[in-house]
Short mmCIF file of the C-alpha atoms (twelve columns), coordinates in Angstrom:
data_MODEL
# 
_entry.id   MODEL 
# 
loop_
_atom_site.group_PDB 
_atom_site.id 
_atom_site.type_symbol 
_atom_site.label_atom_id 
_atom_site.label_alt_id 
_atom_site.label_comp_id 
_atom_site.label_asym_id 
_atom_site.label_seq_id 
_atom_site.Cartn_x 
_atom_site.Cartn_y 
_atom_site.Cartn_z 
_atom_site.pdbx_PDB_model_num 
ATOM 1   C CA . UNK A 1   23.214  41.746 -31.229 1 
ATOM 2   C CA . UNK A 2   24.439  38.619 -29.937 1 
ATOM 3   C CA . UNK A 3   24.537  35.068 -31.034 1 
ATOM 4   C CA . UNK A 4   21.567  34.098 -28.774 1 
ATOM 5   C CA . UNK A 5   19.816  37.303 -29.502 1 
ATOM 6   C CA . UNK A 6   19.942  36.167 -33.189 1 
ATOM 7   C CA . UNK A 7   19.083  32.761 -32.373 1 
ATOM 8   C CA . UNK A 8   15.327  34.053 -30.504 1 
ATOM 9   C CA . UNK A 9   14.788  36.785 -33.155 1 
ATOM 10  C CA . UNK A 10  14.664  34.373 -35.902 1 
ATOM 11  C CA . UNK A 11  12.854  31.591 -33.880 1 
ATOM 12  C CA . UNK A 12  9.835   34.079 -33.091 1 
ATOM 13  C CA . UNK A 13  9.757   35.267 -36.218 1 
ATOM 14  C CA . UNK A 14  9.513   31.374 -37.385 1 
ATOM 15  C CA . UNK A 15  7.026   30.867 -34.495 1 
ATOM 16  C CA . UNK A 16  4.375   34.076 -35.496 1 
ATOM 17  C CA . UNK A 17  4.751   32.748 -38.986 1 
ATOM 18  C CA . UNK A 18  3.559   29.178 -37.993 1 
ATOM 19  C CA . UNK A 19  0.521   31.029 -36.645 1 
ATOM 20  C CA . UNK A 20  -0.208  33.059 -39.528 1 
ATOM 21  C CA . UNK A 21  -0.234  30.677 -42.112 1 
ATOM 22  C CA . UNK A 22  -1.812  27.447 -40.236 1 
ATOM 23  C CA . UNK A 23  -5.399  27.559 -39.036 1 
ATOM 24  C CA . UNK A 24  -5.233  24.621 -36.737 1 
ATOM 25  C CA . UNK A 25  -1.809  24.817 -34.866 1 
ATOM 26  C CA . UNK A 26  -0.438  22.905 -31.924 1 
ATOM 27  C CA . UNK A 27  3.088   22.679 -30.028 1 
ATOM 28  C CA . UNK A 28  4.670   19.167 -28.851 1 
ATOM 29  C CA . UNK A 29  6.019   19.912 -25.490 1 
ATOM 30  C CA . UNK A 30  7.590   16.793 -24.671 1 
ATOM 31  C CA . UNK A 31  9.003   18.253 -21.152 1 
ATOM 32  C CA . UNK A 32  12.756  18.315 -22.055 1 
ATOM 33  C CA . UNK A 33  15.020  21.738 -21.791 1 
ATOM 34  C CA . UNK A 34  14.448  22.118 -25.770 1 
ATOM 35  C CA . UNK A 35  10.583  22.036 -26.333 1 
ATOM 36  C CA . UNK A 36  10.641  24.231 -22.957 1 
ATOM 37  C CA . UNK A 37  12.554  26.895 -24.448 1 
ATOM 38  C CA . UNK A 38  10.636  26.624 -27.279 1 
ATOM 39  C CA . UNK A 39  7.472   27.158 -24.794 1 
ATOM 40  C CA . UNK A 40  9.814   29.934 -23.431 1 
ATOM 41  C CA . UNK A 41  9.828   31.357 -26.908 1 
ATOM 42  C CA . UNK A 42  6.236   31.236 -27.862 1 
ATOM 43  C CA . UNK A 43  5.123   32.926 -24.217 1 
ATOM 44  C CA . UNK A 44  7.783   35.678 -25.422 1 
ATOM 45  C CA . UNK A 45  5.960   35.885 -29.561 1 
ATOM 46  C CA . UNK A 46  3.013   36.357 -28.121 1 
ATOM 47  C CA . UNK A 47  3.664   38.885 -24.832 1 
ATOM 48  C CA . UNK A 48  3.215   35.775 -22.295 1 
ATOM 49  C CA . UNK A 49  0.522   34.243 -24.223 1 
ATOM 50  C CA . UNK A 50  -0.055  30.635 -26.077 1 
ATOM 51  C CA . UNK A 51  -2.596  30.808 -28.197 1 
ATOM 52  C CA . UNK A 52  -2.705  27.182 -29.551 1 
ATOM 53  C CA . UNK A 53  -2.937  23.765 -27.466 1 
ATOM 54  C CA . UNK A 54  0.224   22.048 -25.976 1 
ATOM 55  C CA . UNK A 55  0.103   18.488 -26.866 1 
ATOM 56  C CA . UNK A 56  2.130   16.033 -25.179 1 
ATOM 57  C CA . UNK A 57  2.137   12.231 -25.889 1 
ATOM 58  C CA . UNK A 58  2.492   10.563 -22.522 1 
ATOM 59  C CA . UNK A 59  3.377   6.578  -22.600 1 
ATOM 60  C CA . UNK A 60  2.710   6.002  -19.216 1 
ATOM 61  C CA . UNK A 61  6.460   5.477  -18.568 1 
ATOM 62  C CA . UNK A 62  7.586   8.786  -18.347 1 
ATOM 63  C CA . UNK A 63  10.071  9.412  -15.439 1 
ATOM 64  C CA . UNK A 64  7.822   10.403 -12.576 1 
ATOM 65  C CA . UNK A 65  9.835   14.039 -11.990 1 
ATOM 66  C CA . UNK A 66  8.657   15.036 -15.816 1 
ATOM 67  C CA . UNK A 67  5.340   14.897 -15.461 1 
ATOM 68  C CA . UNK A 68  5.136   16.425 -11.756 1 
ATOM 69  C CA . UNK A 69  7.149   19.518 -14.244 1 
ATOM 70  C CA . UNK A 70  4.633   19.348 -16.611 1 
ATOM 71  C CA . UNK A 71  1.739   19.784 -14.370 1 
ATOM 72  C CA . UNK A 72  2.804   21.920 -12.005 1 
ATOM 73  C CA . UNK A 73  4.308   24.563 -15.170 1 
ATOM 74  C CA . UNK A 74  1.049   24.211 -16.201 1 
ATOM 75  C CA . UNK A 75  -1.000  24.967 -13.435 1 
ATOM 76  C CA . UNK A 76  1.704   28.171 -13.021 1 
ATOM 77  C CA . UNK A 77  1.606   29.641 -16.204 1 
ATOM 78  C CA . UNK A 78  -2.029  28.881 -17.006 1 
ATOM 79  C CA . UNK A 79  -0.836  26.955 -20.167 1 
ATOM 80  C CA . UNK A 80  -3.479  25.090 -22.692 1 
ATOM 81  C CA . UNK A 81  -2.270  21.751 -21.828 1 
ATOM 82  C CA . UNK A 82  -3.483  18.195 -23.775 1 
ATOM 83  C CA . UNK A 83  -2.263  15.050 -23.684 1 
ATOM 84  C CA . UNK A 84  -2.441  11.894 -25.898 1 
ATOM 85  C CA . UNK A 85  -2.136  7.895  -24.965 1 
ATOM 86  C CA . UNK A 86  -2.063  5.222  -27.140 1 
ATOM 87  C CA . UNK A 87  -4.878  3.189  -24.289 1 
ATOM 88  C CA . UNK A 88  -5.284  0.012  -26.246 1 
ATOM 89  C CA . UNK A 89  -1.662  -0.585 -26.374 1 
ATOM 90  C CA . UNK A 90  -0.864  0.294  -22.949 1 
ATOM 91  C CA . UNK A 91  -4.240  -2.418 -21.905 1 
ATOM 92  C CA . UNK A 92  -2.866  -4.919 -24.004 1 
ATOM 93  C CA . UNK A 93  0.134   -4.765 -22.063 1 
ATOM 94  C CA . UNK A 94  1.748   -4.609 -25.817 1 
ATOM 95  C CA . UNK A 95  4.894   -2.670 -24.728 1 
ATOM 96  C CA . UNK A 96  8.543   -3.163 -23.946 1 
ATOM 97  C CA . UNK A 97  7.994   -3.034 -20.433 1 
ATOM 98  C CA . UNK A 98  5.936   -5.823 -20.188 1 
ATOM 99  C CA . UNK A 99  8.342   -7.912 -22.207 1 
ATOM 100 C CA . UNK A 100 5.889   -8.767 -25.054 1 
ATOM 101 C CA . UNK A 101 7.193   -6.273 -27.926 1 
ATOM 102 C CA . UNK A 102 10.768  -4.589 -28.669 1 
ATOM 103 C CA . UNK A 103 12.176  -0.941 -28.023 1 
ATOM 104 C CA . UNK A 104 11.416  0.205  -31.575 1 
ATOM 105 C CA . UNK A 105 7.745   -1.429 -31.434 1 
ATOM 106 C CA . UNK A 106 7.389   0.161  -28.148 1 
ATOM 107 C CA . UNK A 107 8.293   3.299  -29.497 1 
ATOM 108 C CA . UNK A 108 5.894   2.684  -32.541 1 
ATOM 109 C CA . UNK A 109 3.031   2.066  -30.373 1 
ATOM 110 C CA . UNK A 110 3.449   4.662  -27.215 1 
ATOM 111 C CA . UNK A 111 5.104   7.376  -29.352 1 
ATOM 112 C CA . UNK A 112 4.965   7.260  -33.237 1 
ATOM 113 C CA . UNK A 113 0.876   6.226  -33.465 1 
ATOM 114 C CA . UNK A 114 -0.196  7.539  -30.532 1 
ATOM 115 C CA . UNK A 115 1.340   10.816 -31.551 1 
ATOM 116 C CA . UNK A 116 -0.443  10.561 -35.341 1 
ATOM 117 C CA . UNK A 117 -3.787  9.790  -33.804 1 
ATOM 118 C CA . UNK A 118 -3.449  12.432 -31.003 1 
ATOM 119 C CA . UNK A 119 -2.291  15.449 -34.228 1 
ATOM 120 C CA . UNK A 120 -5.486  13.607 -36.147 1 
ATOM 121 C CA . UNK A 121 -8.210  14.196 -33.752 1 
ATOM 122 C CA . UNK A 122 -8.657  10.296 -34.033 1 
ATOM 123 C CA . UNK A 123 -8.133  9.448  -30.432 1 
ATOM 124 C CA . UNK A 124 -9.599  10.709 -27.266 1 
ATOM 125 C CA . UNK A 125 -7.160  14.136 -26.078 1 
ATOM 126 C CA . UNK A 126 -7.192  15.136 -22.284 1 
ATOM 127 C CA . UNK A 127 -7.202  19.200 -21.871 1 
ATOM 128 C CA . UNK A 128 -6.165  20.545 -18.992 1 
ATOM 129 C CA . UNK A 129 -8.900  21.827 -16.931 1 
ATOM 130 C CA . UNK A 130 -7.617  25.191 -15.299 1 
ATOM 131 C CA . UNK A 131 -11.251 25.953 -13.018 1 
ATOM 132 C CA . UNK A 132 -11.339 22.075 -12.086 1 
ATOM 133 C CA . UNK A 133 -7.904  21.618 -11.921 1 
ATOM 134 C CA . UNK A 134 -7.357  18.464 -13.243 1 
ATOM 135 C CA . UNK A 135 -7.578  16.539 -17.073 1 
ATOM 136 C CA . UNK A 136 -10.612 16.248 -19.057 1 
ATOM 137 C CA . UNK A 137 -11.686 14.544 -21.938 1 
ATOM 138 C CA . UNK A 138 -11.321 17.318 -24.705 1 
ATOM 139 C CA . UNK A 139 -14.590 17.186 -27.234 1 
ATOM 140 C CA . UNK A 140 -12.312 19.227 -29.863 1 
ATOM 141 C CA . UNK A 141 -11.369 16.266 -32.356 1 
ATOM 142 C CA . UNK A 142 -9.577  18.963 -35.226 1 
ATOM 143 C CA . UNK A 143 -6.840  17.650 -37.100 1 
ATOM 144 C CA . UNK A 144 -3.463  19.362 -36.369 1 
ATOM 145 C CA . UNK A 145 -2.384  20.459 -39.585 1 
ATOM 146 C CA . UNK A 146 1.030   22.678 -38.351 1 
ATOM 147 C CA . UNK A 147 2.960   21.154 -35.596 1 
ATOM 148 C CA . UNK A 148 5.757   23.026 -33.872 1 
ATOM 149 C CA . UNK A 149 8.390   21.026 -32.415 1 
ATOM 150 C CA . UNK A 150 11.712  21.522 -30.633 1 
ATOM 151 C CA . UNK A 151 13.700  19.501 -32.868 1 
ATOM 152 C CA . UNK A 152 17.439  20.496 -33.472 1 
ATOM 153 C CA . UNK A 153 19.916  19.619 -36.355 1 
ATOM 154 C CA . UNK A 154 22.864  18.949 -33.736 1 
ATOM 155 C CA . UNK A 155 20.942  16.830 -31.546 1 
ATOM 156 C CA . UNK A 156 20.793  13.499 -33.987 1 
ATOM 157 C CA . UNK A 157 21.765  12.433 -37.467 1 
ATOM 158 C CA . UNK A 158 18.339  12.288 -38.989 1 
ATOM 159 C CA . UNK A 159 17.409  15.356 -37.551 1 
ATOM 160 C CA . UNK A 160 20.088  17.564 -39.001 1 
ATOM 161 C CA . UNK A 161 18.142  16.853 -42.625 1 
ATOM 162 C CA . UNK A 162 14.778  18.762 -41.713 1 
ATOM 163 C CA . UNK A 163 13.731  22.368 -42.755 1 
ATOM 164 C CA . UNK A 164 11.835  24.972 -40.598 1 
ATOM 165 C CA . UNK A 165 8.972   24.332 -42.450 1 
ATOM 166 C CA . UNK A 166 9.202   20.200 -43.116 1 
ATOM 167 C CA . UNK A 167 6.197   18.520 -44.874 1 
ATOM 168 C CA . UNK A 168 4.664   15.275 -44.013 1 
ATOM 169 C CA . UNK A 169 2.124   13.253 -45.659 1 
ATOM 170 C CA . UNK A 170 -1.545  12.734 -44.516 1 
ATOM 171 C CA . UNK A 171 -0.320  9.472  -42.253 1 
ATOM 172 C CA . UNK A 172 2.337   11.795 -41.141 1 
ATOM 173 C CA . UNK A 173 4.962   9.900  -42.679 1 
ATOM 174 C CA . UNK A 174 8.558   12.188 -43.653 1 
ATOM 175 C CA . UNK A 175 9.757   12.271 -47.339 1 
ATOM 176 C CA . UNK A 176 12.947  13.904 -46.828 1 
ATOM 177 C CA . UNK A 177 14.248  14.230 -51.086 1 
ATOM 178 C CA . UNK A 178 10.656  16.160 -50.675 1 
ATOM 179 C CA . UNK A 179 10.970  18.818 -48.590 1 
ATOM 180 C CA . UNK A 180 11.339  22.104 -50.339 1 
ATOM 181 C CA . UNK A 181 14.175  23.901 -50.525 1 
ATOM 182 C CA . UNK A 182 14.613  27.165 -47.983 1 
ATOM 183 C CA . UNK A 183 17.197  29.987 -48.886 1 
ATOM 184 C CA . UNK A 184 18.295  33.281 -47.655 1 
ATOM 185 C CA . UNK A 185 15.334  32.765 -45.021 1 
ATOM 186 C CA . UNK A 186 12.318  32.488 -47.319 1 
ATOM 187 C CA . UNK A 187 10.253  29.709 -45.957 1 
ATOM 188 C CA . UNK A 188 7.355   27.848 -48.097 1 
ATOM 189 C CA . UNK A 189 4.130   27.717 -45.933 1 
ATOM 190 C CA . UNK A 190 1.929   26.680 -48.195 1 
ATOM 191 C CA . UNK A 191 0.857   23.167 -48.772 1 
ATOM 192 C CA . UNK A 192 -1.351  21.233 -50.778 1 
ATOM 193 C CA . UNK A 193 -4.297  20.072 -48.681 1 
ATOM 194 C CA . UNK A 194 -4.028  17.143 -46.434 1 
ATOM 195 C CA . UNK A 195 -0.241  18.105 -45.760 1 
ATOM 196 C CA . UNK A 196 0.884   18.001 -42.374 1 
ATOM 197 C CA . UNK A 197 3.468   20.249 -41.399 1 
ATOM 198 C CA . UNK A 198 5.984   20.080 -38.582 1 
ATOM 199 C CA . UNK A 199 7.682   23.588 -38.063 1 
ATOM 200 C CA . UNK A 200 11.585  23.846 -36.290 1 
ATOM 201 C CA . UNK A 201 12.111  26.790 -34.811 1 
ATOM 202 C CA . UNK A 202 15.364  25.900 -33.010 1 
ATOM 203 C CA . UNK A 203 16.651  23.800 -35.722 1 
ATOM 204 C CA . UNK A 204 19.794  25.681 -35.863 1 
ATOM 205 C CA . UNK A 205 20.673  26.047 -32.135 1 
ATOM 206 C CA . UNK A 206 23.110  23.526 -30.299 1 
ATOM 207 C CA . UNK A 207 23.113  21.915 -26.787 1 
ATOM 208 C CA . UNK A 208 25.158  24.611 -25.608 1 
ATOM 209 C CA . UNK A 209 23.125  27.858 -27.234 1 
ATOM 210 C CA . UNK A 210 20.146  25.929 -25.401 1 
ATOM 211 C CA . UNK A 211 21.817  26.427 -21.658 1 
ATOM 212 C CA . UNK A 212 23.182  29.702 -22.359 1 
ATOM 213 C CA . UNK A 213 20.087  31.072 -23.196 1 
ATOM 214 C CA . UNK A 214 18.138  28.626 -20.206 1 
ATOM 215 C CA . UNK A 215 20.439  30.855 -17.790 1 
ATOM 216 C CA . UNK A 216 19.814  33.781 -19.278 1 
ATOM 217 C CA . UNK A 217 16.296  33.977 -19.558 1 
ATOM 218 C CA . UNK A 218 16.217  32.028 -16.225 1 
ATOM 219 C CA . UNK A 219 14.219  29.139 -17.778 1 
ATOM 220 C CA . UNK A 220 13.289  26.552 -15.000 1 
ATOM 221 C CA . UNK A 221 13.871  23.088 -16.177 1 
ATOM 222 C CA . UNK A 222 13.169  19.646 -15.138 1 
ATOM 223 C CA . UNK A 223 15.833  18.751 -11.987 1 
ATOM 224 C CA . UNK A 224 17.006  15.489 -13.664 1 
ATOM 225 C CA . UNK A 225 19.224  17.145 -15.865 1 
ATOM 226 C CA . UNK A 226 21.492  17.915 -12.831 1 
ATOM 227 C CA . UNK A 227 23.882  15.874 -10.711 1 
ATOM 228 C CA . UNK A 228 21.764  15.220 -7.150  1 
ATOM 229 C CA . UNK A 229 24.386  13.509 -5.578  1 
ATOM 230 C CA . UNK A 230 25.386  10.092 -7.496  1 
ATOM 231 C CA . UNK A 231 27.666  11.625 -9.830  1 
ATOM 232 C CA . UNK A 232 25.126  11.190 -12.934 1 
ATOM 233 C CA . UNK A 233 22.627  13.614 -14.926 1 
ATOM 234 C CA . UNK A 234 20.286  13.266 -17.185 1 
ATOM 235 C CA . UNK A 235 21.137  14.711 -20.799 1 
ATOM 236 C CA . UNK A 236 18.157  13.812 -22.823 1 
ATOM 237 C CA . UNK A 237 15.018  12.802 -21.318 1 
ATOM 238 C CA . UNK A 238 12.632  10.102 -22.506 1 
ATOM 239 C CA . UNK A 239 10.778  7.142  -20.518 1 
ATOM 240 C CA . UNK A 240 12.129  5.624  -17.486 1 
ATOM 241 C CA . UNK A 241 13.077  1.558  -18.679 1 
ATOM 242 C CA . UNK A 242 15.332  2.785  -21.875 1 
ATOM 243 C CA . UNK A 243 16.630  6.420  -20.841 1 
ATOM 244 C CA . UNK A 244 20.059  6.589  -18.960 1 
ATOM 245 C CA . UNK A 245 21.698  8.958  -17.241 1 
ATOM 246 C CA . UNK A 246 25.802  9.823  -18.070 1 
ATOM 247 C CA . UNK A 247 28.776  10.776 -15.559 1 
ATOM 248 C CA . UNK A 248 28.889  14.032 -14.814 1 
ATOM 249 C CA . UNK A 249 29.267  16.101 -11.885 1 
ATOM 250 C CA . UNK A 250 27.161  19.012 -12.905 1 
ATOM 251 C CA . UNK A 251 24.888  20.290 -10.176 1 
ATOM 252 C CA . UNK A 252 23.753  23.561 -11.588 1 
ATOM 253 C CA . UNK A 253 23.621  25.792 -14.795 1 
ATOM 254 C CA . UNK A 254 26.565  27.157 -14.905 1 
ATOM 255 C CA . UNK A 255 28.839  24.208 -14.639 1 
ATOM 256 C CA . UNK A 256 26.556  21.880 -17.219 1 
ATOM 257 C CA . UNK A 257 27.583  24.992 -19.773 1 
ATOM 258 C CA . UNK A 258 31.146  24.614 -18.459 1 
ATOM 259 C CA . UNK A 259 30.818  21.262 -19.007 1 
ATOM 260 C CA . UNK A 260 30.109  20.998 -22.329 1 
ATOM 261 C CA . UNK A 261 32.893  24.012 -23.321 1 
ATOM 262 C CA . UNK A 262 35.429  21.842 -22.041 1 
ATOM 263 C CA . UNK A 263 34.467  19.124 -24.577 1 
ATOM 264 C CA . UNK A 264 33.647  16.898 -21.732 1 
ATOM 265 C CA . UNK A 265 31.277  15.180 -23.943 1 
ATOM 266 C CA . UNK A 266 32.730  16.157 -27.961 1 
ATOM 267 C CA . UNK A 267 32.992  12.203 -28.780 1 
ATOM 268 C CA . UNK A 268 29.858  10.975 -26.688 1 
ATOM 269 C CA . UNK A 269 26.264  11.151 -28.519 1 
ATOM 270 C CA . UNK A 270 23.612  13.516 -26.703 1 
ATOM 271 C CA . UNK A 271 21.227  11.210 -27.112 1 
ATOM 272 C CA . UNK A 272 23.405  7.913  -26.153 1 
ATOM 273 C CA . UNK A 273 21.544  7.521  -22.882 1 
ATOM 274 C CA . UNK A 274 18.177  6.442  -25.475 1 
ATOM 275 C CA . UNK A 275 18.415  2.780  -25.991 1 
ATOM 276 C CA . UNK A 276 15.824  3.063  -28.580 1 
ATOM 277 C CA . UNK A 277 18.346  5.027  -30.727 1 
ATOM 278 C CA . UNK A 278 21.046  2.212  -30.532 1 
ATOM 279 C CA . UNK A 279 18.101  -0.317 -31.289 1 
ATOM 280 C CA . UNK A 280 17.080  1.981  -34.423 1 
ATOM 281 C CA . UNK A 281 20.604  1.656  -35.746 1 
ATOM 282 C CA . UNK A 282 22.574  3.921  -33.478 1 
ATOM 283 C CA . UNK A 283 19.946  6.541  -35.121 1 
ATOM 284 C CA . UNK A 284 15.855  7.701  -35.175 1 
ATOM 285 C CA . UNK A 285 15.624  7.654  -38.873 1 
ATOM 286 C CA . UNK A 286 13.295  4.448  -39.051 1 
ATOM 287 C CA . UNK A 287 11.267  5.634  -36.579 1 
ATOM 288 C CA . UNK A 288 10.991  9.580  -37.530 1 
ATOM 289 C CA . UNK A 289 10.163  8.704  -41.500 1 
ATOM 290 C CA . UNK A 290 7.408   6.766  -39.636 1 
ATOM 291 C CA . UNK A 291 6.532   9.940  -37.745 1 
ATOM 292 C CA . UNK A 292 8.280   9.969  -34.705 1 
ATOM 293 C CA . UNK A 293 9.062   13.589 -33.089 1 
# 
């Protein structure tokens, strides 16, 4: 068994045991390559199958190619697709954008609360129609109590401190010195009422275990993350006004994994194309004790 083949058996096995032990489950897919091979995952725990909702938090500033991806994956592989806004915000023009509030307000507004209200059941949630092809209104207001998310501990400082199984308050707010401890793969899934959980299934894979197994399972991915002709890609995806691309000349799989072999980018932040995180202290941790994915 290989190093990837390790790397899926143990994030299914994390997966099936989300659904087991949480009665109301859900699945951030916030369109990048790692919440898409965690999709890629969860169609593969349960034989092509997801039997919990999507969510997605959509700020309205999204880079236009993610959420033609997200739609037309969806309308392919028949997926249970919801989305959540933050609407007052976004009417009272109270975004970074519209010059009247800061990255890391911006990000507090469009991402952090609209993401807690959205897991709540507090705001309105659109569900993807399938017969009417198109989004609805969704009348199912349950709280999302276990929330699996394609986090990684390589990706970003503050993210390299979660567990599989990471507990958050009823606000949704992160006490890391209170996580519980997890050893020799024995995973506490049971939580005092009110807890919300967010479960990592690919905590432990890097940028380049996510490629290697994108080309092997023939994942398809959003086309930003390759070179189309200006010498610049896309290596972490986020909204359009404070996500930059890097140099790179990679124009297909196989040379983005060459790329990052080579130790092209061994000194340069995954994540240093997200203004927010050099606004946040060169980090996320303000925002993701807040709740942030």
């Amino acid at each position: 068994m290989d190093q990837l083949e390790q790397l899926e058996n143990i994030s299914i096995r994390i997966i099936r045991e989300a659904y087991a032990n949480f009665k109301s489950l859900s699945m951030l897919w916030s369109i990048g390559k790692d919440s898409t091979v965690l999709l890629w995952l969860t169609r593969k725990a349960f034989f092509g199958h997801v039997p919990f909702p999507l969510v997605h938090i959509d700020t309205n500033y999204k880079i236009p190619e993610m959420i033609e991806y997200r739609d037309s994956l969806t309308r392919r592989w028949k997926l249970p697709m919801v989305y959540g806004q933050n609407e007052k915000a976004l009417e009272e023009k109270q975004t970074y954008p519209d010059g009247n509030v800061d990255r890391i307000t911006c990000c507090r507004l469009l991402k952090t609360q609209a993401l807690r209200n959205t897991l709540n059941g507090n705001w309105t949630r659109y569900r993807f129609n399938h017969e009417r092809d198109r989004y609805e209104p969704d009348p199912d207001t349950e709280m999302y109590t276990g929330v699996i998310v394609g986090v990684r501990a390589d990706e970003e400082g503050s993210r390299s401190k979660e567990r599989y199984f990471s507990p958050r308050d009823k606000e949704n707010e992160w006490e890391i010195a209170e996580q519980p401890p997890e050893f020799w793969n024995q995973f506490k899934t049971d939580f005092a009422p009110g807890t919300h959980v967010r479960i990592h299934p690919l905590l432990d894979w890097t940028e380049l275990n996510i490629w290697e197994y994108i080309k092997r399972e023939n994942i398809p991915v959003v086309s930003l993350y390759f070179n189309q002709g200006e010498g610049k890609r896309y290596r972490s995806l986020g909204c359009w006004p404070c996500t930059f691309p890097v140099e790179s000349q990679a124009r297909t799989i196989d040379e983005i994994i060459e790329e990052l072999k080579s130790g092209r980018f061994k000194n340069i932040a995954e994540r240093s194309g997200r203004a927010q995180d050099k606004d946040d202290g060169g980090g996320l941790e303000t925002l993701r004790r807040n709740g942030y994915m």
